[in-house]
C-alpha positions in Angstrom: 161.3 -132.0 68.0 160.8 -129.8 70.7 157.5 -127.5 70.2 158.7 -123.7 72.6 156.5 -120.9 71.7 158.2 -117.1 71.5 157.2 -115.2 74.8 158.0 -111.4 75.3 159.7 -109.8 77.9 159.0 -105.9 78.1 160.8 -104.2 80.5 159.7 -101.1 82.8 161.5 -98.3 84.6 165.2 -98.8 85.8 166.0 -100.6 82.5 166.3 -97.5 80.4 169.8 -95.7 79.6 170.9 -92.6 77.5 170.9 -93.3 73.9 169.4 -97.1 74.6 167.6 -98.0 70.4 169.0 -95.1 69.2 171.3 -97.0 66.1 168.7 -99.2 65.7 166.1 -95.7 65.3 168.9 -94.9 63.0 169.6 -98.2 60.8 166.6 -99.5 60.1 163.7 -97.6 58.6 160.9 -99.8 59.8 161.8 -99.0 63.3 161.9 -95.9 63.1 158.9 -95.7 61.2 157.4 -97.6 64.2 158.9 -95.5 66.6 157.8 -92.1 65.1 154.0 -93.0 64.6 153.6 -93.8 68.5 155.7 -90.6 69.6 153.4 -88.5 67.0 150.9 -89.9 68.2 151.7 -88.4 71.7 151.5 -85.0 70.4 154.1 -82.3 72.0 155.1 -84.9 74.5 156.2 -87.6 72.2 158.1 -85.1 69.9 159.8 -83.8 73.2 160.8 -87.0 74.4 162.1 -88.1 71.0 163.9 -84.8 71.1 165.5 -85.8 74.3 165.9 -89.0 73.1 168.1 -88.0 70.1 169.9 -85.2 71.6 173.4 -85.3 73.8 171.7 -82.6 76.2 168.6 -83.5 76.7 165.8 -81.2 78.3 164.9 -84.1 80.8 167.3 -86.5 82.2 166.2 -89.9 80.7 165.8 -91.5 84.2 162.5 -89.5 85.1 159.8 -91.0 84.4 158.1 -88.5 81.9 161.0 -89.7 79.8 161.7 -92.9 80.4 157.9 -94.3 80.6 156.9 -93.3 77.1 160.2 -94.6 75.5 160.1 -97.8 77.5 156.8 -98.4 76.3 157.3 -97.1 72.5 160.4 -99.1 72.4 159.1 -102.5 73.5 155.8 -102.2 71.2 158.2 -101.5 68.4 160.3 -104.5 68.4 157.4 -106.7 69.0 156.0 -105.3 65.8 159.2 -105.7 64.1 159.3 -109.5 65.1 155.6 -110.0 64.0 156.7 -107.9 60.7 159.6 -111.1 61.1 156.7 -113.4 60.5 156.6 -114.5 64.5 154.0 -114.7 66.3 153.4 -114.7 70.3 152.6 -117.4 72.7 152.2 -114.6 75.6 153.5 -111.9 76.6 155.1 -110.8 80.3 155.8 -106.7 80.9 157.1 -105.5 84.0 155.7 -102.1 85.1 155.0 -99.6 82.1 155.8 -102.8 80.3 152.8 -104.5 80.9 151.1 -101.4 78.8 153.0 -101.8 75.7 152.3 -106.1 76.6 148.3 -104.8 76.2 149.0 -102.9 73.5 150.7 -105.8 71.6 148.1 -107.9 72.7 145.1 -105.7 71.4 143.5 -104.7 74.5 144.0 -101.0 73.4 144.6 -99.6 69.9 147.8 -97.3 69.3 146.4 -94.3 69.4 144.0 -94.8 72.7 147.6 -96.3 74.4 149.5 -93.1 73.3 146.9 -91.3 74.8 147.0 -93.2 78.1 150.9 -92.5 77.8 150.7 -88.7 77.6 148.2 -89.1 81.0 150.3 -91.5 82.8 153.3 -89.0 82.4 151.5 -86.3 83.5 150.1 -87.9 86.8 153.9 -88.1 87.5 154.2 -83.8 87.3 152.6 -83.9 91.1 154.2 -87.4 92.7 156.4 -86.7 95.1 160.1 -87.3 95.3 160.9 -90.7 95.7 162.1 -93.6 94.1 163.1 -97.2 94.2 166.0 -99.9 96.2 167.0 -103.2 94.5 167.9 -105.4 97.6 169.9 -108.5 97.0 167.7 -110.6 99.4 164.8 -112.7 99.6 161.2 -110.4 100.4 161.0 -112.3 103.8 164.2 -111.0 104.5 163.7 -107.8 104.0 160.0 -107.5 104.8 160.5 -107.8 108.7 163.0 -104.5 108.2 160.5 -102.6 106.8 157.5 -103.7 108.7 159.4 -103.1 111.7 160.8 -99.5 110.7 160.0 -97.7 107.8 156.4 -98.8 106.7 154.4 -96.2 108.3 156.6 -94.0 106.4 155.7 -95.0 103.0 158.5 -97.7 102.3 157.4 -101.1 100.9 158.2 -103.7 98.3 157.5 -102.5 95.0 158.9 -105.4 93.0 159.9 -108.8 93.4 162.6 -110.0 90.7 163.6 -113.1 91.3 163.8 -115.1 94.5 166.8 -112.6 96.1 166.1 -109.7 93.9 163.7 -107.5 96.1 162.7 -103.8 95.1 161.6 -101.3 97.7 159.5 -98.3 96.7 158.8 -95.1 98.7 159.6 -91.5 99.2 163.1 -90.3 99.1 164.1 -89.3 102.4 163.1 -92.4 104.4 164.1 -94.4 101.3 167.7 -93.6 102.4 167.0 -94.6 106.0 166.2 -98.1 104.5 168.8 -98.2 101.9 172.1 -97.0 104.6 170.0 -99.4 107.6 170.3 -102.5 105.0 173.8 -101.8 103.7 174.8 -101.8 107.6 173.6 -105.1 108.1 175.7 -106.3 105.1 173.0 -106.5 102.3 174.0 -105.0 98.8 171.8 -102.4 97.6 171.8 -100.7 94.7 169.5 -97.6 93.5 167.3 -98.4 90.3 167.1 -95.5 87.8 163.7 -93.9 88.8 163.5 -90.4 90.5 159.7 -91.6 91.3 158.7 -93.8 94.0 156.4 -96.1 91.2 154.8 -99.6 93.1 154.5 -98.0 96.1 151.4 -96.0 98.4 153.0 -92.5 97.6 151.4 -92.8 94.2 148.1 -93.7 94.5 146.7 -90.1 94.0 148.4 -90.3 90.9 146.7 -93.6 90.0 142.9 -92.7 90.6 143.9 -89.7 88.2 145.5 -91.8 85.8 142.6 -94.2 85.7 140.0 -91.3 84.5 142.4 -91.3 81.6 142.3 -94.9 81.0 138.6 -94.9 81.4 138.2 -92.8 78.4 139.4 -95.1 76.4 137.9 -98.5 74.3 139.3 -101.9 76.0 139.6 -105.0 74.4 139.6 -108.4 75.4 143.7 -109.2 74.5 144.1 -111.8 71.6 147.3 -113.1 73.1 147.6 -114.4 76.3 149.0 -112.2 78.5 151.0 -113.2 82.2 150.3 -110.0 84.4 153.3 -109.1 86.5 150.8 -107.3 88.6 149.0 -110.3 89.9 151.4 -113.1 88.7 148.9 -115.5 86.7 147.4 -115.1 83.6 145.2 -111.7 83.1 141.9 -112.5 83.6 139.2 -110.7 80.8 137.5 -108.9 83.9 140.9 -107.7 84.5 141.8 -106.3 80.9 138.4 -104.8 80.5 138.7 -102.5 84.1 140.8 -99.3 83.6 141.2 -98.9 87.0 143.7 -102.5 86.6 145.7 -100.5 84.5 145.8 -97.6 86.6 146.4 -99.1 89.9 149.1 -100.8 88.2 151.7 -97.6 89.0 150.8 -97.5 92.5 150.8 -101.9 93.4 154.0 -104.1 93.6 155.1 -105.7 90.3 155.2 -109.9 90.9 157.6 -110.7 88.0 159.1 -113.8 89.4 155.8 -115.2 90.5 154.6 -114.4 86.9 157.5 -115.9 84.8 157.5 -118.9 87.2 153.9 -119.4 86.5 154.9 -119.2 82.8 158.0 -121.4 83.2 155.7 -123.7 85.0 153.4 -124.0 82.4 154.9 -125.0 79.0 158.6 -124.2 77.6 159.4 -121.6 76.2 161.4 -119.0 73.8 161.7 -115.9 76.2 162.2 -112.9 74.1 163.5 -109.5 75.9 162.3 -106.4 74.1 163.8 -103.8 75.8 167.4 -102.2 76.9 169.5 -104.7 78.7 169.0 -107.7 80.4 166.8 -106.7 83.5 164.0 -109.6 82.6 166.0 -112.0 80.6 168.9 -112.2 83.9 166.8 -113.5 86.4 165.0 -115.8 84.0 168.5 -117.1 82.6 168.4 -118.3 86.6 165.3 -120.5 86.5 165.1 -124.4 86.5 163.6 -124.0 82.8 166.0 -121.8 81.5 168.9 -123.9 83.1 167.7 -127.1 82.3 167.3 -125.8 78.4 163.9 -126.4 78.2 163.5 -122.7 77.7 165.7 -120.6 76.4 166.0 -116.4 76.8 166.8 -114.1 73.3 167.9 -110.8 74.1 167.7 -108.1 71.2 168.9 -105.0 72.7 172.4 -104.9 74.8 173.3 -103.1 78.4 174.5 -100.1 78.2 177.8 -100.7 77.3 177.1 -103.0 74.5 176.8 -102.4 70.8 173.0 -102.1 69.3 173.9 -103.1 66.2 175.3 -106.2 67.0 173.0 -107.3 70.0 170.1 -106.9 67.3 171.8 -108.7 64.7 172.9 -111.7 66.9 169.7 -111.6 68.4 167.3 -112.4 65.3 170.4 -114.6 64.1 169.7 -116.5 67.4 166.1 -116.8 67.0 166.5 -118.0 63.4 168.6 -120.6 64.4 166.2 -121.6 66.8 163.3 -121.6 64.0 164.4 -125.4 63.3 163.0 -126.0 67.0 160.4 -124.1 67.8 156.7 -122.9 66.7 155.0 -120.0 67.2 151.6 -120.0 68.0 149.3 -117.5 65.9 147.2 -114.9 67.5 
C-alpha cells in the first residue's frame, strides 16, 4: 500500500472569477457558515465584499484586489476546514500569494480573528498602490529575465512569479508593463494578462508592505502546527520565519517561487495535492511534474474554472478523494 499524505494548494490573485463558490455558499450550510464568520469578522469590508460577491452588479469588479484578496483567502481557509470537518488532516500546506495567508491561518500561525484583521489592512494598503498589474509569459525566467534586465527593470518591471518551468509572471506598473507585454508578443512569446489591476510581487509595492507589516505586527504569531512549503522562499517555512510579521508583509511586494516550492515538496515524499481554490491555477502545473505524471502523486481539484459547474466539481472532487482513502493516510496535526 502506498502511504501519500493530503497537501493543500491555496491559490492567490488571478485565480478568482465572478460568482467563483457561490453554489457551494448556497448548498451547503457549513460553508457558508464558514464563509460568513471570516467576512463578519472583517467588519464593513467583509460584508461589502460578500455583497459584491453575491450580487450580479457588484460595487467593485472582483479582479481588484480589495475584492479578490479577502475572498481568495476566505474561500481557501473554508474548504480546508470543510475537509478537516471531512475527518482529513494535512501533511503541509502550499499557498501561492494571499494564499500562503489563509495556508498560515490553517496552519495556526494566526487565529481567525487576528487573520481577518490582517485582511482588512492588507486591502487597504492596496487604496494607495499604484496602477499596475501582472504578465503570465509562456517561457522559461532565463528567457525572459535578459528582456527585462536589458529594458524595462529600471522602470519597475520584474518577475513576480514563477509557475512552473515556462510559466513566468512579470509584475510592475501599468504603462511600462505594456512595453514588456507588446515587446515579448513581437518576438513570438504568448502572453497573457492575469486578472490583477495591482502590480502585487513586484518593487511598486513595497510602501504598501512596510504599512501592511505594522498591521501584522499587532497581531499574536504562532509557530504553525502543520508544515507549511512557503512559496515565498521555496523550502519549508522556517519558525523564525512564521514568528516575523515583516515575512508576511514583504510577502506582497517579493516574487512568489511556486515551482521551486512544489518541486521541493514533490521531491520530498508523494503526495495527495489538494487545490482549494477557483480553478486549476496550482493543480495545472503540478499535473506536469515527474511525480504527478509518474502517479506517485496525484492532484484533487474541488472547485472548477470558470466555465465549470460548482456543484459537480465539489461533488466529484470529495468522491475522488474518498476513493483514494483505500490508499492514502493523512497525517494528524
Amino acid at each position: 500500500m502506498t502511504h501519500r499524505s493530503v497537501t493543500l494548494l491555496l491559490p492567490g490573485q488571478g485565480a478568482q472569477y465572478p460568482g467563483m463558490a457561490v453554489p457551494l455558499y448556497e448548498d451547503d450550510a457549513d460553508f457558508r457558515a464558514i464563509v460568513d464568520e471570516t467576512l463578519e469578522l472583517m467588519g464593513e469590508e467583509g460584508r461589502l465584499v460578500r455583497q459584491d460577491w453575491l450580487s450580479s452588479d457588484p460595487s467593485r469588479p472582483v479582479d481588484d484586489g480589495r475584492s479578490a484578496q479577502p475572498l481568495l483567502f476566505t474561500i481557501g481557509y473554508a474548504v480546508g476546514r470543510m475537509l478537516e470537518q471531512r475527518g482529513i488532516r494535512f501533511g503541509a500546506l502550499l499557498g501561492h500569494s494571499v494564499g500562503e495567508l489563509a495556508a498560515a491561518t490553517l496552519a495556526g500561525v494566526f487565529d481567525l480573528p487576528g487573520a481577518a484583521r490582517i485582511m482588512v489592512a492588507r486591502s487597504r494598503t492596496l487604496d494607495t498602490a499604484p496602477a499596475g498589474g501582472m504578465l503570465a509569459v509562456a517561457a522559461a525566467p532565463e528567457k525572459v529575465e535578459p528582456w527585462i534586465e536589458q529594458e524595462w527593470a529600471d522602470l519597475g518591471v520584474v518577475v513576480g512569479a514563477v509557475n512552473g518551468p515556462s510559466q513566468t509572471v512579470l509584475a510592475g506598473p501599468e504603462a511600462p508593463l505594456l512595453l514588456a507585454e507588446q515587446a515579448l508578443c513581437d518576438v513570438g512569446l504568448v502572453t497573457r494578462r492575469v486578472r490583477a489591476r495591482e502590480p502585487f510581487h513586484s518593487p511598486a509595492l513595497e510602501e504598501a508592505a512596510r504599512t501592511f507589516g505594522e498591521a501584522v505586527a499587532a497581531e499574536r504569531l504562532h509557530l504553525p502546527e502543520v508544515r507549511i512549503w512557503s512559496a515565498r522562499t521555496g523550502r519549508p517555512l522556517q519558525p523564525h520565519e512564521a514568528l516575523d510579521p515583516m515575512f508576511w508583509a514583504r510577502q506582497m511586494a517579493e516574487p512568489v517561487l511556486y515551482w521551486s516550492a512544489l518541486t521541493g515538496l514533490l521531491d520530498d515524499s508523494d503526495r495527495v495535492l489538494v487545490e482549494t481554490g477557483p480553478g486549476n491555477s496550482l493543480s495545472a502545473p503540478a499535473r506536469r511534474h515527474p511525480s504527478v505524471r509518474s502517479g506517485r502523486s496525484t492532484v484533487v481539484c474541488l472547485l472548477p474554472t470558470e466555465r465549470g459547474d460548482c456543484r459537480s466539481a465539489w461533488t466529484a472532487g470529495l468522491e475522488r478523494l474518498d476513493a483514494l482513502g483505500a490508499t492514502w493516510t493523512v497525517n494528524a496535526r
